[in-house]
N, C-alpha and C positions, 0 to 999 in steps of 0.2 A: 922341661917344657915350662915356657912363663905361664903365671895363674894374672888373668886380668887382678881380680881381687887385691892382689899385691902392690898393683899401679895405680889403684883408684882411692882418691884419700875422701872423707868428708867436706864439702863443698865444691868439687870438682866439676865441672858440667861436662858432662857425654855427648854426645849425638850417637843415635842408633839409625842404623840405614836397614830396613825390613827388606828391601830387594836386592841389597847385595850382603844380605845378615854380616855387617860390619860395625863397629861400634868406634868414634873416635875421641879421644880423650886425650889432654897434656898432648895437642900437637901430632901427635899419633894413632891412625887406625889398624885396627886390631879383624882379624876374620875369627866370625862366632860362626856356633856350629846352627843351620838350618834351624828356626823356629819350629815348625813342623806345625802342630793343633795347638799351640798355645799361641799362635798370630793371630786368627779369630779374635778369641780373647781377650787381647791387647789389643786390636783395634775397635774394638767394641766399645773399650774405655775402663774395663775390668768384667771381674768372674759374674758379678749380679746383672750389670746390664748385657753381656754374650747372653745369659739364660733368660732375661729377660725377653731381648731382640728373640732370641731363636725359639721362644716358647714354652722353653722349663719351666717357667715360674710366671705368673699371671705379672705384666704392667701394675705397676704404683699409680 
């Protein structure tokens, strides 16, 4: 089984596609597995602003 990790060097740029969890790189896309609750998340813009928005933790 290929590991992305192996194909991805530093400097590389990606494109991640969230509705069909694909990832492409060097010319190549690749099928990731389902985001699941970590899409939130990431669209959010990270872990403080999802808690933020959703009301974990009080607004700055």
């Amino acid at each position: 089984r290929e590991r992305l990790i192996d194909g991805v060097k530093t400097g590389n740029i990606a494109t991640v596609d969230f509705d069909n969890d694909t990832i492409e790189f060097n010319g190549e896309v690749h099928q990731m597995k389902p985001m699941g609750d970590v899409r939130p998340v990431i669209e959010a813009g990270g872990l403080f602003n999802y808690a933020r928005q959703s009301g974990m933790i009080p607004k700055a």
